[in-house]
Each structure stands twice: as C-alpha cells, then as structure tokens.
C-alpha positions as CSV (number, residue, x, y, z in Angstrom):
1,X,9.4,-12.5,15.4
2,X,8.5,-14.2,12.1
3,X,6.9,-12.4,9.6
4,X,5.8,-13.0,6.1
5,X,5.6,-10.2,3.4
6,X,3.5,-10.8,1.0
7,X,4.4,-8.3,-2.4
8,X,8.3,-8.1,-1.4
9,X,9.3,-7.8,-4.4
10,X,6.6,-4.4,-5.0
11,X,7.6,-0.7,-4.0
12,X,6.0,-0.9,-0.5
13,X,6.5,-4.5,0.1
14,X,10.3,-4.1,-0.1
15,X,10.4,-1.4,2.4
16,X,8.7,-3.3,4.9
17,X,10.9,-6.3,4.7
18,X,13.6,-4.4,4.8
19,X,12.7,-2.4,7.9
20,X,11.8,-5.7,9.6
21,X,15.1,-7.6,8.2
22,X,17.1,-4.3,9.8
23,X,15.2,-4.5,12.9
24,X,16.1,-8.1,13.2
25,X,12.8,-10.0,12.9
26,X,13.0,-13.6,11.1
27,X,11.3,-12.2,7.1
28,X,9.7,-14.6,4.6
29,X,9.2,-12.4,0.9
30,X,6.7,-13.8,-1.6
31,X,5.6,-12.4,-4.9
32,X,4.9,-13.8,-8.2
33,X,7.2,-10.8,-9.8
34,X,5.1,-10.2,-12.6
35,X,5.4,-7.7,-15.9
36,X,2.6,-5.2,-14.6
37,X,5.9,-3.1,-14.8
38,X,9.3,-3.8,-15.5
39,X,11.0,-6.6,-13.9
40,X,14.0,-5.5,-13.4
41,X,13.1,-3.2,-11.3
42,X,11.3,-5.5,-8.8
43,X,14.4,-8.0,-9.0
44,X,16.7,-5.2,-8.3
45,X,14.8,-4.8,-5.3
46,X,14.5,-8.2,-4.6
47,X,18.5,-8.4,-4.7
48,X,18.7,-5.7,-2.2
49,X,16.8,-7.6,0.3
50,X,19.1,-10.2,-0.4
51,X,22.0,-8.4,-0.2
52,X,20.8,-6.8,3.5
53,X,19.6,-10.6,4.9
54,X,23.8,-11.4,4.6
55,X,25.3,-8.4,5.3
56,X,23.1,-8.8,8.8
57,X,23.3,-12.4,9.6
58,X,19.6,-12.2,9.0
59,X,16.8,-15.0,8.9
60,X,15.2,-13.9,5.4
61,X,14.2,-15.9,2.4
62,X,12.3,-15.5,-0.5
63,X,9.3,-17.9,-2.5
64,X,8.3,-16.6,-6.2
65,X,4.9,-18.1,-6.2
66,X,1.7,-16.6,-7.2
67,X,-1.0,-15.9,-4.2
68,X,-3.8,-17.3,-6.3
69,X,-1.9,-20.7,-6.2
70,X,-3.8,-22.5,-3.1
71,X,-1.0,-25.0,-3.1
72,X,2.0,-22.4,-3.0
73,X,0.3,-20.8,-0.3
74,X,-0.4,-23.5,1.9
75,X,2.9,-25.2,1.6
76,X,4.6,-21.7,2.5
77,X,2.5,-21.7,5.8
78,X,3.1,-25.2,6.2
79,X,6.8,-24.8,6.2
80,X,6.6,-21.5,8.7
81,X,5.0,-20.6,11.6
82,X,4.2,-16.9,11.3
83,X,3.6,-15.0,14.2
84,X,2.7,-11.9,11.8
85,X,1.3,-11.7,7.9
86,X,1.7,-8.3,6.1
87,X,0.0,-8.4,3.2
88,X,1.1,-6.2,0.7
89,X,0.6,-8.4,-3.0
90,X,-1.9,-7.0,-4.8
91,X,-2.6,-5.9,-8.5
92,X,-1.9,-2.6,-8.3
93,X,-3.2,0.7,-10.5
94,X,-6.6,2.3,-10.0
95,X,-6.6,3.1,-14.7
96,X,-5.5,-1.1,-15.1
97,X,-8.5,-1.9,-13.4
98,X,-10.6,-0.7,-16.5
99,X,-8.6,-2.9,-19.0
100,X,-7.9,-6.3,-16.6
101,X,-10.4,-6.5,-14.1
102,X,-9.9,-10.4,-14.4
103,X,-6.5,-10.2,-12.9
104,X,-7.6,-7.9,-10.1
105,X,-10.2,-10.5,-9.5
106,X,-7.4,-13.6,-9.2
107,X,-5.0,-11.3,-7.4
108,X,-7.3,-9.6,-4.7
109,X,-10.1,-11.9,-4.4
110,X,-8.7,-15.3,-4.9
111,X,-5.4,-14.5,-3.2
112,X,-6.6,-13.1,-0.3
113,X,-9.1,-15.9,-0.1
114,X,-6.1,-17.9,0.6
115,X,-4.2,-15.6,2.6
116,X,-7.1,-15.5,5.1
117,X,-7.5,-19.4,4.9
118,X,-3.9,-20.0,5.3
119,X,-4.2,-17.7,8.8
120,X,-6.7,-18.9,10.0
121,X,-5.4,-22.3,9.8
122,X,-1.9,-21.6,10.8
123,X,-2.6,-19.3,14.6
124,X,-1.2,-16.3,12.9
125,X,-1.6,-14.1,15.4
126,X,-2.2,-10.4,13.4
127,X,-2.6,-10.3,9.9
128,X,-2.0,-6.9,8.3
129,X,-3.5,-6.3,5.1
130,X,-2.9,-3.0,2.3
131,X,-6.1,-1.6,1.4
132,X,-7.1,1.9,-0.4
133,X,-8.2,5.3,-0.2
134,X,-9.7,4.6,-3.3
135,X,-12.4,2.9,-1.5
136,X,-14.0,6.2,-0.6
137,X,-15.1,6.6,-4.1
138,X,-17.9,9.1,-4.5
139,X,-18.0,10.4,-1.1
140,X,-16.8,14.1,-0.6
141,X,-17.1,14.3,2.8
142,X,-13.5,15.5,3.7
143,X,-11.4,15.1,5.0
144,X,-11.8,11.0,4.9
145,X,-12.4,9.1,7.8
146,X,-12.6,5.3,8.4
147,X,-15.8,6.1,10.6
148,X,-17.8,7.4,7.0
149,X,-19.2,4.7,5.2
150,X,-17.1,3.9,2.3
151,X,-19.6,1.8,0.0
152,X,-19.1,3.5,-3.5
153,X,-16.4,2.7,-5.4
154,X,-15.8,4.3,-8.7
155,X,-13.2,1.7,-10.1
156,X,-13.0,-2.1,-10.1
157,X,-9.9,-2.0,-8.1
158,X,-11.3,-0.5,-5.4
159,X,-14.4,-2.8,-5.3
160,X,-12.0,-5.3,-4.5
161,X,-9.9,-3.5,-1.9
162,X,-13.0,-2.7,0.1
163,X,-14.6,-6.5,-0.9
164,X,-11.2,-7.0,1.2
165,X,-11.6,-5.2,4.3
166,X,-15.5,-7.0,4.1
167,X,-13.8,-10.6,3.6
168,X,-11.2,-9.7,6.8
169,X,-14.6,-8.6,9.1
170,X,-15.6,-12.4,8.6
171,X,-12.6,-13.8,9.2
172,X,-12.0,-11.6,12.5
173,X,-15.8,-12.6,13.4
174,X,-16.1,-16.2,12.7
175,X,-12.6,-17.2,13.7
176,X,-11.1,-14.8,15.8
177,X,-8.6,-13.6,13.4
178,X,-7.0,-10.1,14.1
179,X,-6.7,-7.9,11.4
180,X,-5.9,-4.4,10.6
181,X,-7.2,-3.1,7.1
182,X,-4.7,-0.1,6.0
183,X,-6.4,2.9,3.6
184,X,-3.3,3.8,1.9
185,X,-3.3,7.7,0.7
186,X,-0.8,8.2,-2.6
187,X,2.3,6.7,-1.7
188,X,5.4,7.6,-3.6
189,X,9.6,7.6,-2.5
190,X,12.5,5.8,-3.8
191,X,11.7,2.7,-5.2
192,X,8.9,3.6,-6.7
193,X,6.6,2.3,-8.8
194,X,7.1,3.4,-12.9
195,X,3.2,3.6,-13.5
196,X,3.1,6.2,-10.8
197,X,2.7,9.9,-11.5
198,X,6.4,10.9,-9.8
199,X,8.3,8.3,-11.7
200,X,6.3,9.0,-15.1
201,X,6.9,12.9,-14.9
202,X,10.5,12.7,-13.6
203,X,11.6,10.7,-16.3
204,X,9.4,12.6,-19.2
205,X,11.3,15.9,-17.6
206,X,14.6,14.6,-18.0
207,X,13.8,13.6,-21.3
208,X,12.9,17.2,-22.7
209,X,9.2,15.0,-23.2
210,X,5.7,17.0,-22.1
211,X,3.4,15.4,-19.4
212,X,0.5,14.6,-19.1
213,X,-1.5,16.7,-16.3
214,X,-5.2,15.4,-15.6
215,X,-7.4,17.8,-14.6
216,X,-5.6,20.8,-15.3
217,X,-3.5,20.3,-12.3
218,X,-6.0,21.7,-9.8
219,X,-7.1,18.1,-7.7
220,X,-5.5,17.7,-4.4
221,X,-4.1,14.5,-3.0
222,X,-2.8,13.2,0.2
223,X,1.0,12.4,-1.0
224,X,2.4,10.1,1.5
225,X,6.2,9.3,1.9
226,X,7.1,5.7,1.5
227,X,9.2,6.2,5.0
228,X,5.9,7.0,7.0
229,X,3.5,4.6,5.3
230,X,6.6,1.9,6.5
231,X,6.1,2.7,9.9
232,X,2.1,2.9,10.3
233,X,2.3,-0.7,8.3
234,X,5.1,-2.1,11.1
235,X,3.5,-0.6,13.9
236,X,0.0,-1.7,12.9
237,X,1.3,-5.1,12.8
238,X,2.9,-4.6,16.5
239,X,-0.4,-4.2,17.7
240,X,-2.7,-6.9,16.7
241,X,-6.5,-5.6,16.6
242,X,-8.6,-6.2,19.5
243,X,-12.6,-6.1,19.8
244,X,-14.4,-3.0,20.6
245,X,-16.3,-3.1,24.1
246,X,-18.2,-0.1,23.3
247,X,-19.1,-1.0,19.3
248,X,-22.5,-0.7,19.0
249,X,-24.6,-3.5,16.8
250,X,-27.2,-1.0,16.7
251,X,-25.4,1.9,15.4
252,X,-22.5,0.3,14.1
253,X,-18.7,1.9,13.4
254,X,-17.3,0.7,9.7
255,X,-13.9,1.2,11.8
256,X,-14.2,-1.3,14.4
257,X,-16.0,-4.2,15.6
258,X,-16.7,-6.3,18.3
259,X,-14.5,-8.5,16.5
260,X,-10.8,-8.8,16.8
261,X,-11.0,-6.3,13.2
262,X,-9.1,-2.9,12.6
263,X,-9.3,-0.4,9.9
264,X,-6.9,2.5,9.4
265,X,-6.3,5.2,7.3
266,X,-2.3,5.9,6.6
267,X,-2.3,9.8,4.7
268,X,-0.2,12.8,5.3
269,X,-2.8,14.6,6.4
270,X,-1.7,17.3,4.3
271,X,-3.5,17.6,0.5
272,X,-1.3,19.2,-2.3
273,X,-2.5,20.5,-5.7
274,X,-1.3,18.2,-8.4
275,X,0.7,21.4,-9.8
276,X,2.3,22.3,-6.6
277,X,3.2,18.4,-6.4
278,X,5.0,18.9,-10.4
279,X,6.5,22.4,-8.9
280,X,8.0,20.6,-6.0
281,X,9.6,17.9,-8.8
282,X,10.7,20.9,-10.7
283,X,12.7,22.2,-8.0
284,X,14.7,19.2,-7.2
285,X,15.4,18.1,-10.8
286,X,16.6,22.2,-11.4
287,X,14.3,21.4,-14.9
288,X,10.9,22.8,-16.2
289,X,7.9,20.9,-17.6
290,X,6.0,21.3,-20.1
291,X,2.9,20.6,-18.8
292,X,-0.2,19.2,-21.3
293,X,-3.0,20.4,-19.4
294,X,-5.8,17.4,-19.9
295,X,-9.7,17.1,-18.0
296,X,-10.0,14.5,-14.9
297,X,-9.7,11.0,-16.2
298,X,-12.8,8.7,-15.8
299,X,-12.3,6.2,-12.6
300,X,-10.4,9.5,-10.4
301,X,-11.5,11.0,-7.8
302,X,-11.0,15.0,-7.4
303,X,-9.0,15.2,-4.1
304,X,-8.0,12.5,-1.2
305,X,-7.6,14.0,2.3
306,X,-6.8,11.3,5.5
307,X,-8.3,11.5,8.9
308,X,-5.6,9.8,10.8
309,X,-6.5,10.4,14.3
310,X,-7.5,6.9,15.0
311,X,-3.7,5.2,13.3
312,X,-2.1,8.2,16.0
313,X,-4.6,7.1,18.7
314,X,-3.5,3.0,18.6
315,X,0.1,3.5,17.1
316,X,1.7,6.6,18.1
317,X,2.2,8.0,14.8
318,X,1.4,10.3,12.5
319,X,3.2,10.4,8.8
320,X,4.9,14.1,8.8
321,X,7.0,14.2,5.3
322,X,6.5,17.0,3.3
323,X,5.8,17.1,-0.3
324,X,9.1,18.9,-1.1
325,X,11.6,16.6,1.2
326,X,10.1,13.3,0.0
327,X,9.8,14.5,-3.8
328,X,14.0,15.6,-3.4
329,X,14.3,11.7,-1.9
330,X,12.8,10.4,-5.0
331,X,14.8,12.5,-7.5
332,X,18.2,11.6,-5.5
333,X,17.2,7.8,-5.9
334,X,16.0,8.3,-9.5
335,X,19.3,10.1,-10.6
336,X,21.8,7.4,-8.3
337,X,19.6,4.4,-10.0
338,X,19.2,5.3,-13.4
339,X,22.6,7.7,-13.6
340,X,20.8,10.5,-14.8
C-alpha cells in the first residue's frame, strides 16, 4: 500500500511513517520543517526515517514542501498514486494560536483545502486527517463524545480543526471521499514535541529551573501515549469510512453521516491531575520540582476526558498506557537523546 504522511517530519507524523515503513507499506513524508520549534529536532527525526527506509529495503521518500503551496501538492499527487493519505501537518499549539492566527489559517485552512482537492482528484481511497480534542471547547459534558455537539471553540486553533472535520463532511458528501476525522486527547512519548508540557518540565527539572504549573495543578487531562495514538491513526486508515444506513437527516449524529465520513476520538480514557502527571515525571527522573503554582491560562480548558467506544467499536482498539510507563518512556528517550 502507498501511503502519504503529511507532517513526517512532526512528533506524531514520524511515528506513523515509521510504523507503516516497518510494516512494509510503500511511505511518501512531506513537511515544510519549519522553526515553530527547533529544527533539529524534526531533522533528526527526519534522518531516522531515512535511516529505517535503507536498513529495510523500504519504498520511502521524502518532499520538503509547504501544504499551502497548490503546486507542491499537486505535483506530489501527480507523481504518486496513493491508496491512503494521513494527514498529520498542521500548525500545532492551542497558546500560538493567540499570537499567529494567520499561520494557522495558511496551514489548516489553505492546506487542507488542497489536501482535500488533491484526493478528490487523485481516487485516494481513505483520507485520514488529525483533528482535536480542543474542539470541544466550552462543553463540560464528560466524559467527551463525538456524538455531543462540538460547536464552541475557545481558541483559534481549534476553530480551524473543527472548520476541518466541517470541510471533510463536504468532501465525503459531494464526492464520495472517505474520511476519518481523529480527536486527538494530549499526546506525549519520545519524540516529543519541546513546546509540550512533558518536554518543558523535564528539561526545567534537570536544570535545577522551577515550572510553571497552570491552574494550581488541579485540571485533569486525557494523557495519551504516542504508541496508542499510532495505532488508532494506522488502523483508522485500514478501514476507510463508510455511510451510515441508519443516520438520521432528521435527528442527525455529528459522528457519522450518510456520507462515506468518520469522526473519532483517540484518548486514554483515563484523566490525570496535572500534579499527579509532574509526580509521575518526578519519579522517573529520581528529581523534585519546584513547582510555581500559576491560575488556568486563558484559551484552556479545565479537564479532557475521551469516550472511545466508537474508535474500539470500528477498530479494535482501545489506547491502554498508563501515565507512569509512558512518562518513564519519555524520560529514557530524553536522557539517551540529549545525554542527560
């Protein structure tokens, strides 16, 4: 199977392609490999994936090339036939989204603009796309389910996550085009990304620095391990969306359609105090912090919690990490990477 991976060069971008490159699937990377955060670390994991395609023999190449560039995308498609599209390239970071909401606009809207195009034109034949559990905004109803309206953002990046899964609908309506929208639920693992809470607090720790703990520590979220939101992305994509016999025009489900249209939350299932989360880090780097206790920043949400009954229900799986094994993961990777 041939499948392009959009955002290879990102932290969950390179674990797909390198899941599929392992399993033996032909894998096109693209990414623009911007300075959001450090390059480096995106082209050491782009040199992994390189690395991996020789070792196995395997069919994989890369294209730096920017999403928002109609031309770069269409003459990637034109050079390929895809069976599958995973699309992971985004601009990331809920806070960003306050300062740069133009590049959130050329990255989300624009690009995925042409990513749809570019399917529709092409017979790609499942496109899987990264959304948010950020789109749930102000709702409270817990925990969150793809069945529950989710029409109230509270930051820019997640109007455009949710304008997303809204752009997909059409595309699944008016041409057939099957896609899976996935609600991601607070990813972290090795390979992170350094804007992330994990990577920010492990290296402020090892550092003797304080940290910066919003909301006194006391709202939850739905901590996912990199490993399990890998699998619910690959086996989304395995199993391309399908209409809905039974959706009802009259009372409709935001989770399905009568269109060939998916949407999927990917959580642990599991919330954990932000404190507990720290605790957990604590234990594995045998190191303290010192903890600067701050109020909830504007644009967060208090807690995340993931329904995932329907991703079990078409897939098979459920995420199952816990908090402790994947934070001890992270700190292995951290201390082998950096050599601290």
């Amino acid at each position: 199977m041939k499948v392009l991976v959009t955002g290879a060069a990102g932290f969950i971008g390179y674990h797909v392609a390198r899941r599929l490159i392992e399993r033996g699937d032909s894998v096109v990377g693209f990414d623009i490999v911007n300075d959001y955060y450090d390059p480096a670390l995106k082209k050491a994991r782009l040199a992994q994936l390189d690395e991996l395609g020789r070792t196995q023999g395997a069919q994989y190449r890369f294209i730096r090339a920017d999403l928002a560039d109609r031309v770069a995308v269409e003459a990637a498609f034109a050079g390929e036939k895809f069976d599958r599209v995973i699309h992971l390239a985004a601009q990331a970071g809920v806070r960003y989204s306050l300062e740069d909401p133009h590049s959130y606009a050329q990255s989300n809207l624009v690009g995925f603009t042409n990513i749809l195009e570019a399917c529709r034109h092409n017979g790609v034949g499942q496109l899987t796309y990264a959304s948010t559990s950020s789109v749930y905004g102000a709702n409270t109803k817990m925990p969150f389910s793809e069945h529950d309206g989710a029409n109230h953002p509270l930051q820019f990046y997640a109007a455009t996550k949710r304008a997303n899964e809204l752009m997909a609908h059409s595309y699944s309506h008016l041409f057939a085009l099957p896609t899976t929208g996935l609600r991601f639920f607070t990813v972290y693992g090795p390979w992170g990304r350094p804007d992330m809470a994990l990577f920010k607090f492990t290296r402020a720790i090892l550092a003797g620095e304080p940290i910066d703990v919003f909301n006194h520590g006391n709202h939850t979220r739905d901590f996912t391990y990199i490993d399990d939101i890998v699998e619910g992305v690959i086996r989304a994509s395995d199993t391309p969306a399908s209409p809905d016999p039974d959706w009802d025009a009259a009372a409709p489900d935001p989770a399905r359609s009568n269109a060939p249209f998916r949407i999927f939350n990917i959580g642990n299932s599991d919330p954990v105090k932000l404190a507990d989360y720290i605790d957990a880090l604590e234990e594995a780097l045998g190191k303290k912090a010192v903890r600067n206790l701050l109020p909830l920043q504007p644009g967060d949400v208090p807690d995340t919690f993931s329904d995932t009954t329907e991703l079990t229900a078409a897939t098979g799986y459920r995420p199952s990490t816990s908090v402790r094994e994947g934070v001890a993961r992270f700190v292995a990777w951290y201390r082998a990477h950096y050599g601290e």
